[in-house]
N, C-alpha and C positions, 0 to 999 in steps of 0.2 A: 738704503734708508727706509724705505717700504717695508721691508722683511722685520727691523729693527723695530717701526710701531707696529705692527701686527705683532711681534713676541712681545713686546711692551702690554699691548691689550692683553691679550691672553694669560700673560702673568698676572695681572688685576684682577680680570677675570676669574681667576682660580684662588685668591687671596680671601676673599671671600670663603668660601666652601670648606676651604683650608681653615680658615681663623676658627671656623663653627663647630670642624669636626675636631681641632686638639683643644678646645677652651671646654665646649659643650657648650656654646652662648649661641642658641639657634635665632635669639634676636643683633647679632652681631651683624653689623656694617661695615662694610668699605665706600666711603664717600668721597667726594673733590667740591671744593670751594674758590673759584677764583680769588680768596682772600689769605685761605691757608692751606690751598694746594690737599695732598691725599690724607685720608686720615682714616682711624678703624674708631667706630661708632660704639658704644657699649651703655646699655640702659643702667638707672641706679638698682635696681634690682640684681644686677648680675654681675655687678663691681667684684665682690668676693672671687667670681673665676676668671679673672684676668690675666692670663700670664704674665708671671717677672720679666720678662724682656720687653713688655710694653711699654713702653713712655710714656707719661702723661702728659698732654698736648695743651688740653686747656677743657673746664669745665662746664657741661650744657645745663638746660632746668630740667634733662630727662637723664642724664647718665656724664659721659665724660667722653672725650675724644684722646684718642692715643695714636701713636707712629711706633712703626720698629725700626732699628738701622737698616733692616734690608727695603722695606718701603720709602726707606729717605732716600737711600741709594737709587732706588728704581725712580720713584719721581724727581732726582738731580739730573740724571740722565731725560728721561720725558721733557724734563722743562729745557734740556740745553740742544734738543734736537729740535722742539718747538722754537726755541728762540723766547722763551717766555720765564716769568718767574711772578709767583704769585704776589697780589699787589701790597701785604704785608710786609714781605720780605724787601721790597725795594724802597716802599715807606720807610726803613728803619734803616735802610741804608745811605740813600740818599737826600733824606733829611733828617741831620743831625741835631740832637737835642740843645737848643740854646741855654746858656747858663743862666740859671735863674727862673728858667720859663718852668710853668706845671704840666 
């Protein structure tokens, strides 16, 4: 399981560097939220080089945050070795929308 987070790290690690050198966005992120879990960072200046396989995640007051399936993949794995799931994710799941309610 050791071996499993250290290649965990190290792929994150490299995701970064990785995202900088195929977009050309050298203000590009990879960040974590205990609220939404991993995400790649990208200022409004630099929207236009985003790769098509980025998802849009949800929108900042400096750029946008996105996922790719292969970052969703790695952090489902992170989160089910941690034992963890970010606290979004379980918000919507274990409290279901009442009828009626806003």
């Amino acid at each position: 399981m050791r071996s499993l987070t250290t290649d965990n790290k190290s792929w994150l690690a490299e995701l970064e560097p990785h995202g900088q050198e195929r977009s050309g966005i050298r203000s590009l992120k990879v960040r974590y939220t205990s609220v939404f879990g991993y995400y790649i960072e990208v200022t409004k200046a630099n929207l236009a080089s985003v790769p098509a396989d980025y998802i849009r995640k949800q929108p900042t007051a400096g750029g946008e945050r996105y996922v790719t399936e292969e970052l969703k993949l790695k952090e489902k794995e992170i989160f089910l070795r941690r034992g963890k799931v970010p606290r979004a994710r379980t918000r919507a799941v274990h409290r279901p929308r009442r009828l009626g309610a806003r």
